[in-house]
N, C-alpha and C positions, 0 to 999 in steps of 0.2 A: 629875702635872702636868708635869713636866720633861720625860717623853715623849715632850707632844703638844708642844712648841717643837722637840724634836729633830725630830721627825716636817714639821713646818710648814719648818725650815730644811732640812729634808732636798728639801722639793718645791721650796721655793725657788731654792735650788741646782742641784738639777736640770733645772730648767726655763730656766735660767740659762744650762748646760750645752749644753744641748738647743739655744738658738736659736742660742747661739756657734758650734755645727756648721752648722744651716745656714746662716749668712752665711759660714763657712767655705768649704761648698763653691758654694755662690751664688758668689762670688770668686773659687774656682779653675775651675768650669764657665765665668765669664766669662773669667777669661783665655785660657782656650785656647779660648774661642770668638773673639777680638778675632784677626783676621787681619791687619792694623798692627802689631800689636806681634810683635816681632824673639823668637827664639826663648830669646837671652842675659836681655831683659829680663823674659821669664817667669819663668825659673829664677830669675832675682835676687827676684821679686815671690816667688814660693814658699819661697826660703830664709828671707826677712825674715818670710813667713808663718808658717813651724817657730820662727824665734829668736825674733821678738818677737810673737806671734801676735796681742793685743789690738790693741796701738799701729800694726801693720799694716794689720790690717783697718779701723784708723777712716781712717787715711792713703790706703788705697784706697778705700774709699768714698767721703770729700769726695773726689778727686784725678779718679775714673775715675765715680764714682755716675751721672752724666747720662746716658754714653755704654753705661756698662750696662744700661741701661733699655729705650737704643736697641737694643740687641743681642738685651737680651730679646724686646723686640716684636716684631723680624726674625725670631726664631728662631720666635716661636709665630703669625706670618702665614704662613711657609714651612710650618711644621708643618698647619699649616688649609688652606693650598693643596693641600698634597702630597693631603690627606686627602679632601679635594674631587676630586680628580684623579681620585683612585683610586674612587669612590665612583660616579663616573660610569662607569669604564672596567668594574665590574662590575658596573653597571645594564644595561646594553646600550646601548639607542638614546638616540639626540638626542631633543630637542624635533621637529624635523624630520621624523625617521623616524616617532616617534608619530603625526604628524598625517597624514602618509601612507598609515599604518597603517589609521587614524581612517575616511580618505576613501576607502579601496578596499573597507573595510567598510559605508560609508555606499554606495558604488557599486554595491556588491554584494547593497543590500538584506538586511544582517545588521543594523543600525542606525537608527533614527531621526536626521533633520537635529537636535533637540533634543540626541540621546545623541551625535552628533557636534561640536555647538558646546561641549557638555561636558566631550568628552573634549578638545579643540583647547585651550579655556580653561585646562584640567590643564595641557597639556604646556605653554604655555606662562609656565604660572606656576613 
């Protein structure tokens, strides 16, 4: 019986453990994402992070919590932009060019006006 309490404090702990890291690095990924803050006042946030680690990170979080939210959300719209950017750039065409496409096919009598309103509809959805 004694076992399974070592065992159940064991996950406890660990798990304990576990999410201490990541708010850890959640707070150090935000600092050096926050372009306002000066490079001294990083190192000062990181040392106070290694001395007093707990009491730190409650101290950053109420202090900086709001503005890290914001920084997150910045990070992962630029992250969705970029990816959209790219996503396009190895698509090929625009909307534009498709319907182009679409219309010299239809001109050309490879296509129905039905398989052309179709295709037009795609591209610009």
């Amino acid at each position: 019986m004694d076992s399974f309490w070592d065992f159940l404090w064991l996950i406890i702990v660990s798990f304990a453990f576990i999410a201490y890291l990541m708010v850890l690095f959640s707070i150090i990924g935000d600092l050096f994402r926050d372009h306002k803050t000066s490079g001294w006042v990083k190192a000062i946030w990181v040392f106070f992070l290694i001395v007093a680690p707990f009491l730190t990170a409650l101290v950053y979080l109420i202090a900086k919590g709001g503005d890290m939210t914001k920084r997150q959300v910045r990070a992962v719209q630029h992250a969705r932009d970029e990816q959209e950017q790219y996503i396009k750039q190895v698509a090929g065409r625009t909307s534009a060019e498709e319907i182009a496409h679409a219309k010299a096919l239809l001109d050309a009598g490879t296509i129905t006006e039905d398989e052309f309103n179709q295709l037009k509809s795609k591209a610009l959805a």
